[in-house]
C-alpha positions in Angstrom: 0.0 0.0 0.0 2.6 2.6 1.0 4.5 1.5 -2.0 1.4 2.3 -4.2 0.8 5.5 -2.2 5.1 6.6 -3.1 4.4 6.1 -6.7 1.4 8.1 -6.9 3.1 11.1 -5.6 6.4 10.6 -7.9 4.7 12.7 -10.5 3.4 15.8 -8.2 6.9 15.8 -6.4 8.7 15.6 -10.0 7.0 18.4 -10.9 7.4 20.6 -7.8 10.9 19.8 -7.6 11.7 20.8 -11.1 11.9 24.0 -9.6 15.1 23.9 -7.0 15.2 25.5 -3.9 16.4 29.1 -4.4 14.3 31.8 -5.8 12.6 29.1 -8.0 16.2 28.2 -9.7 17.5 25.0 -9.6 20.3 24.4 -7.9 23.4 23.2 -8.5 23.8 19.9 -8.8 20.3 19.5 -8.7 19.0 15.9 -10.5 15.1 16.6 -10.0 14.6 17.8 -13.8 13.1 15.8 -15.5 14.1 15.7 -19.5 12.0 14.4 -22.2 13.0 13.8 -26.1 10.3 16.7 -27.7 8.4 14.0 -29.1 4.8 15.5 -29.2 2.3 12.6 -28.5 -1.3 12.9 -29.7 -4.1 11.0 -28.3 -7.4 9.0 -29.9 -10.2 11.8 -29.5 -12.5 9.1 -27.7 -10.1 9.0 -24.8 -9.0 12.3 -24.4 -9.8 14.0 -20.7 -11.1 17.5 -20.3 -8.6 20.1 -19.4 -8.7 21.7 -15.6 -10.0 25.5 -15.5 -6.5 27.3 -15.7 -6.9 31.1 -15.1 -4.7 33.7 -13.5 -2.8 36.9 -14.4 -0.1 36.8 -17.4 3.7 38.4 -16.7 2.3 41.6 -18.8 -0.7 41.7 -16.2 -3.1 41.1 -17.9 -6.0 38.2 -17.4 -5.4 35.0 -19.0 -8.2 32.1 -19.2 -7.7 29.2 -21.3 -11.7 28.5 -21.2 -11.7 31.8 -22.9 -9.8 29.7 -26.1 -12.7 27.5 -25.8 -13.8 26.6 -29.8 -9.8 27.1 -30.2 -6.9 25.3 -30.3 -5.0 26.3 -27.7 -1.2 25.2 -27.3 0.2 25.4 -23.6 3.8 25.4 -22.8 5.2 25.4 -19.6 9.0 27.0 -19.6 10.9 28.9 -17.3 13.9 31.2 -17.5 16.7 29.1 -15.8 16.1 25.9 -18.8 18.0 25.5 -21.4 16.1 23.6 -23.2 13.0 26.1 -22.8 15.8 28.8 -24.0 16.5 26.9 -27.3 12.5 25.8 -27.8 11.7 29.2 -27.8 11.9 30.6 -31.3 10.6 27.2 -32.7 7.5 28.3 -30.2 7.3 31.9 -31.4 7.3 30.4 -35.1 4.4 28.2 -35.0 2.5 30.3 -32.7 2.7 33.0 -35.2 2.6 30.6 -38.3 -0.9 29.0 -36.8 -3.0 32.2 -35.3 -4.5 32.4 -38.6 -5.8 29.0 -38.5 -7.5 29.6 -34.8 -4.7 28.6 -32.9 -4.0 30.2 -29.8 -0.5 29.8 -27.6 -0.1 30.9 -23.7 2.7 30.0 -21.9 3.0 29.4 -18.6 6.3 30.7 -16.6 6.9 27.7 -14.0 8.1 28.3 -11.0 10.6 31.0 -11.7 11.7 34.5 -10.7 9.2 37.2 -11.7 12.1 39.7 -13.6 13.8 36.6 -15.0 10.8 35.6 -16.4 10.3 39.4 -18.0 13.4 39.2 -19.0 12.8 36.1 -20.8 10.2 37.5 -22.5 11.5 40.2 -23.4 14.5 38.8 -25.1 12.5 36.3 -26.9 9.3 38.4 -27.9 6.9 35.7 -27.8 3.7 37.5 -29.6 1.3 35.7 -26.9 0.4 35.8 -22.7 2.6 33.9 -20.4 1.0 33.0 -17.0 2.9 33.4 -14.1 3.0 30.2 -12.2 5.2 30.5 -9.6 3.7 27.9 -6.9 3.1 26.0 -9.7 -0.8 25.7 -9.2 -1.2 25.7 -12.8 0.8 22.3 -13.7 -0.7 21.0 -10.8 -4.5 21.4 -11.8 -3.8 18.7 -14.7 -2.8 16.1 -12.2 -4.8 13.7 -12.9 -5.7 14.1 -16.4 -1.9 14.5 -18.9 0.4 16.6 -16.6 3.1 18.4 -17.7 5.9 16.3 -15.9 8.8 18.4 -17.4 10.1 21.5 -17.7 9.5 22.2 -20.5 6.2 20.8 -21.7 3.7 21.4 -24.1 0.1 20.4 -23.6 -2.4 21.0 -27.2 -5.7 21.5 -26.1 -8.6 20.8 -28.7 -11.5 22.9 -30.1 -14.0 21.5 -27.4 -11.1 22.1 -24.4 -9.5 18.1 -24.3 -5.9 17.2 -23.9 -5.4 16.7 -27.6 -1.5 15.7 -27.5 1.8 16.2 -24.9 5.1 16.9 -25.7 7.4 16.8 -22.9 11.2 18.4 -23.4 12.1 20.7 -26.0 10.0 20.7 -29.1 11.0 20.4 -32.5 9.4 22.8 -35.4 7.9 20.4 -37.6 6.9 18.1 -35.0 4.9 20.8 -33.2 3.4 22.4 -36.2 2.0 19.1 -37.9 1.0 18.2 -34.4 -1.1 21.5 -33.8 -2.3 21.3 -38.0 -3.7 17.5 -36.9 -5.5 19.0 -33.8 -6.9 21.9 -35.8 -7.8 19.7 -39.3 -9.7 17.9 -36.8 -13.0 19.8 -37.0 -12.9 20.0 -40.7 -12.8 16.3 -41.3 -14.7 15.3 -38.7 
């Protein structure tokens, strides 16, 4: 029983611990991250589980819901300053993003457990074009326990037109695997 209980939590506490201890930067010699290979996984749409009400106020300020992409694909990815490979996904991010809005595709990021002015800075350096929550207790990962969490730093989470975990990608992405994985999810309407 205890055993089953350990395992249960391995997930929440890989996810809080991606984080580190100081000023929500790992530290050093830290072996909590957890890395994935990009690979973005899309699931059947008859077993695909609801996505958690996420809300809360973006870096800039402003009000982010992704209810309010409802109708919308809506791409989530969770990042932070102090990950590399967050660094080196970002322009493939800021591509698609832009490449897709046409389409009805909408992207907010979601700045994981990090340092507020790192995180601006981030931002500001990489010029995403869309909202970035600010996440640092890490509430927002947490809410998809239970249905596809995150588990990395960074992930990527496609939500589909009627608000279902479409497909995961956990680690860094790679262009073409993100943008034919977010053109499957939003093709989905039209052929079906």
């Amino acid at each position: 029983m205890f055993r089953a209980f350990a395992y249960a939590l391995v997930p929440v506490f890989a996810l809080a611990g991606c984080a580190g201890s100081q000023g929500g930067q790992p530290s050093t010699g830290d072996t909590r991250f957890i890395a994935g290979d990009g690979k973005v996984a899309i699931f059947p749409a008859d077993g695909r589980k609801p996505a958690p009400a996420v809300d809360g106020a973006a870096l800039d300020g402003s009000k982010v819901a992704l209810a309010a992409g409802k109708g919308k694909v809506v791409v989530l990815n969770f990042w932070a300053s102090w990950c590399a490979p967050c660094v080196a996904e970002a322009p493939v991010l800021k591509d698609v993003a832009a490449k897709t809005k046409g389409d009805g595709v909408e992207f907010i990021g979601v700045a994981f457990k990090d340092d507020k002015a790192a995180a601006l800075a981030f931002e500001r350096n990489h010029q995403p074009g869309y909202p970035s929550l600010y996440d640092q207790p890490g509430k927002v990962a947490l809410a998809f326990q239970g249905t596809v969490p995150p588990a990395a730093i960074p992930s990527t989470l496609i939500i589909d037109r009627e608000g279902r975990i479409a497909a995961r990608a956990l680690g860094a992405v790679k262009y073409t695997d993100l943008l034919n994985a977010v053109k499957t999810v939003s093709d989905e309407r039209r052929s079906g």
